[in-house]
NUKE-342487 format. One line per field, with one value per residue (C-alpha): z, x, y; residue in one letter; residue number from 1. Coordinates in nm, 2 decimals. Each point is the difference from the previous one (the first is absolute). Layout:
N
pz: [Z, ...]
px: [X, ...]
py: [Y, ...]
mido: [A, ...]
nuba: [NUM, ...]
REM end
This chain:
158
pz: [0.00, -0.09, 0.23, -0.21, 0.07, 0.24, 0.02, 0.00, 0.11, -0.08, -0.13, -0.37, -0.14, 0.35, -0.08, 0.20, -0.19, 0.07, -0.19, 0.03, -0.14, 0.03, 0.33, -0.27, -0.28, -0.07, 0.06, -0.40, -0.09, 0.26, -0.13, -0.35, -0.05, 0.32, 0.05, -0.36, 0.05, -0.30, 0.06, 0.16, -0.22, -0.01, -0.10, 0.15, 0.24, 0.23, 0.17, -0.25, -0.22, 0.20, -0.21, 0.26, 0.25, 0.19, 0.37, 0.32, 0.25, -0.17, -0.08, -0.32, -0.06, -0.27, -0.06, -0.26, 0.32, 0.34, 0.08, 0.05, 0.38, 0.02, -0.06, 0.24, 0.21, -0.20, -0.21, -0.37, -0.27, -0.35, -0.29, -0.05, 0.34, -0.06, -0.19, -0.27, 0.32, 0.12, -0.13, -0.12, -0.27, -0.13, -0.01, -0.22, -0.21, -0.04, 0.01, -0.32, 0.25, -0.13, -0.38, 0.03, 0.32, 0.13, 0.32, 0.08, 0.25, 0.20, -0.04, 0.12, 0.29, 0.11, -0.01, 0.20, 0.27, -0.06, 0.06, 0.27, 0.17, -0.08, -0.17, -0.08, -0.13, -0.16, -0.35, 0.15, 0.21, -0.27, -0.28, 0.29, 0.13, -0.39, -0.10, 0.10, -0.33, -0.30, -0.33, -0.33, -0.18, 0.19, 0.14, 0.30, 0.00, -0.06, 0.29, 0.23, -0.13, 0.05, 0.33, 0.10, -0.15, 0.28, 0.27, -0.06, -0.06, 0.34, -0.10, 0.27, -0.17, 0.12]
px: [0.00, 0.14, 0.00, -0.28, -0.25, -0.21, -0.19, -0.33, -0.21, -0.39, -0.26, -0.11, -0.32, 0.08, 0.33, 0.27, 0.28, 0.30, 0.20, 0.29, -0.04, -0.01, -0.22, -0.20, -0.07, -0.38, -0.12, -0.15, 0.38, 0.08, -0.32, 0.05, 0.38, 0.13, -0.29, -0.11, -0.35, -0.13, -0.35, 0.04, 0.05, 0.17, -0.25, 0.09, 0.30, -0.23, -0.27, -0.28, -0.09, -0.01, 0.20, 0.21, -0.28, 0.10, -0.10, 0.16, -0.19, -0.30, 0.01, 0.04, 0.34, 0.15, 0.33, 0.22, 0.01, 0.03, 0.36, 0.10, 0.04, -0.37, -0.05, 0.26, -0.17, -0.35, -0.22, -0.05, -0.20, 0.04, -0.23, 0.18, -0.09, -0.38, 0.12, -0.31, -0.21, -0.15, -0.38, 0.06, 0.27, -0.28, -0.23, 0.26, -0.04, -0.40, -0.02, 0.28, 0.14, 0.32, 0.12, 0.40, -0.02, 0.30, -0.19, -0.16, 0.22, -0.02, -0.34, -0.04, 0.18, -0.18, -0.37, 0.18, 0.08, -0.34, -0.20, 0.24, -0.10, -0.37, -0.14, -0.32, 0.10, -0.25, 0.03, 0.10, 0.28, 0.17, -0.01, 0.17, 0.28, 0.04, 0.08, 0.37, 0.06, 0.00, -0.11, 0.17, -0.30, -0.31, -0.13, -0.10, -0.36, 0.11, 0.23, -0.26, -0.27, 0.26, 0.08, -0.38, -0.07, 0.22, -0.17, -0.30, 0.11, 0.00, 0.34, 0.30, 0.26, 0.29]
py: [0.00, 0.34, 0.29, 0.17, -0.31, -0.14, -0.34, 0.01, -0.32, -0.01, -0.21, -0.01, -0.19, -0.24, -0.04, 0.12, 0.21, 0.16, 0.29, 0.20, 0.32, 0.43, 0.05, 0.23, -0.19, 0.04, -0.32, -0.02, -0.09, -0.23, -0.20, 0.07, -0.05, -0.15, -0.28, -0.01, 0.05, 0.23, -0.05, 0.32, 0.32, 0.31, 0.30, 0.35, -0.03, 0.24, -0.20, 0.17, -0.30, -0.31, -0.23, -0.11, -0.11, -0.28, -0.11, 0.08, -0.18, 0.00, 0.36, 0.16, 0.22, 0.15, -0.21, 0.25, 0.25, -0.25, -0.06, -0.38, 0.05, 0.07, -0.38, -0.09, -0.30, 0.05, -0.19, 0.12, -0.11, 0.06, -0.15, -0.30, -0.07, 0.01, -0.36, 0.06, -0.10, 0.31, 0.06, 0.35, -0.15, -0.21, 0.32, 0.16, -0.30, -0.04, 0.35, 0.08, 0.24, 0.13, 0.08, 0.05, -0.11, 0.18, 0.17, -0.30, -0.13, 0.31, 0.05, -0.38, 0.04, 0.34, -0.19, -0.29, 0.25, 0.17, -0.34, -0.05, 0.28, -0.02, -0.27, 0.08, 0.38, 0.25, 0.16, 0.32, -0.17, -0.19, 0.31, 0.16, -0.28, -0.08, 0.36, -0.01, -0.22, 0.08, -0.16, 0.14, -0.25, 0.15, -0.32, 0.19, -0.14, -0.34, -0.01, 0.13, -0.22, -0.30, 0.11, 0.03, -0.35, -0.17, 0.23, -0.13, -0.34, -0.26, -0.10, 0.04, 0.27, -0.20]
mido: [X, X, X, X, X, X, X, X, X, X, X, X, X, X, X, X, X, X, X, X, X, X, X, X, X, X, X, X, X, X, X, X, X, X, X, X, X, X, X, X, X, X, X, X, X, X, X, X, X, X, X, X, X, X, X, X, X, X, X, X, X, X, X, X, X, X, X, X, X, X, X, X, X, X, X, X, X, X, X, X, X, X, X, X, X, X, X, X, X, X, X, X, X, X, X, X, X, X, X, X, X, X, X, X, X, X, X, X, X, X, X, X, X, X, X, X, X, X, X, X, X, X, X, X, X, X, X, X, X, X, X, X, X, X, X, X, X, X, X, X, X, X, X, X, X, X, X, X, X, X, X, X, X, X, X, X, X, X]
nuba: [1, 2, 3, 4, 5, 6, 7, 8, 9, 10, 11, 12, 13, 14, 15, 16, 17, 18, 19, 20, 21, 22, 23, 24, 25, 26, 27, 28, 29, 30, 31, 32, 33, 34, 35, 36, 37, 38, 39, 40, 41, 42, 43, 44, 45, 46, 47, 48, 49, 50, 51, 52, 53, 54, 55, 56, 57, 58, 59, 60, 61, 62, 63, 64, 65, 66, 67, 68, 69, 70, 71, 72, 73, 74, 75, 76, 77, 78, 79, 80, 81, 82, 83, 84, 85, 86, 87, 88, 89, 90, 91, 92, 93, 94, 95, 96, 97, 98, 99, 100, 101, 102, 103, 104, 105, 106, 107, 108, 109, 110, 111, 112, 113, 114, 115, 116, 117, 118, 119, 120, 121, 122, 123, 124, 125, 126, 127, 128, 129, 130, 131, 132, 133, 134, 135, 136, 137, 138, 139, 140, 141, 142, 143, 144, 145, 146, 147, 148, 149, 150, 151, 152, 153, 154, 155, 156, 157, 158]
REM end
């Protein structure tokens, strides 16, 4: 380890991890490049898109601006952690959801946290957790009609 790095030990999709880097690396990198994970995406750099959504303990953060140390002994998700399992992913699917699909990610992991939160969520509530990510393709309605779909479903959100 050089004198510029630190270890950093933390949970990822239930799997424990370990990496020696920058104490300031925003976490999207150490996922992206370190880990190689690229189900998350790089959008803005600034936390305004939502590209980058992943999971720290349950919660929705923006990844391109949380250092590494944030993590440090905490659980994160990221979409490959969902495992294709998680009923909103197969909303997306019946639904046509996405059309480039490049937000998607982020935009999957922000409804997680959302139906986390509050699992039976009104209109109002998810036009206004949902707003912090952006869709270049406009597929706004969609997303919020997939998102609705597993509110009202019975099914456990996992």
């Amino acid at each position: 380890m050089s004198e510029n790095t630190t270890s950093i030990s933390f949970t990822l999709n239930q799997q424990a991890q370990q990496v020696e880097v920058s104490p300031d690396t925003p976490l999207l990198w150490v996922i992206r490049e370190n880990l190689k994970l690229t189900g998350t995406k790089f959008g803005c750099g600034i936390a305004q898109c939502g590209a980058c959504t992943v999971l720290l303990n349950g919660k929705a953060i923006r990844s391109c601006v949380t250092p590494v140390t944030a993590a440090q002994g905490q659980e994160l998700t990221t979409i490959e952690g969902l495992n294709d399992e998680h009923p909103l992913q197969q909303a997306w699917v019946d639904l046509n959801v996405p059309q480039c699909g490049y937000c998607q990610s982020g935009q999957i992991m922000s409804a997680v946290s959302l139906l986390n939160d509050n699992p039976k969520p009104s209109e109002v509530e998810i036009k206004n957790t949902m707003a912090g990510n952006i869709c270049r393709c406009g597929c706004y309605q969609r997303i919020y009609k997939a998102i609705a779909l597993v509110a009202d479903s019975d099914e456990d959100q996992a």
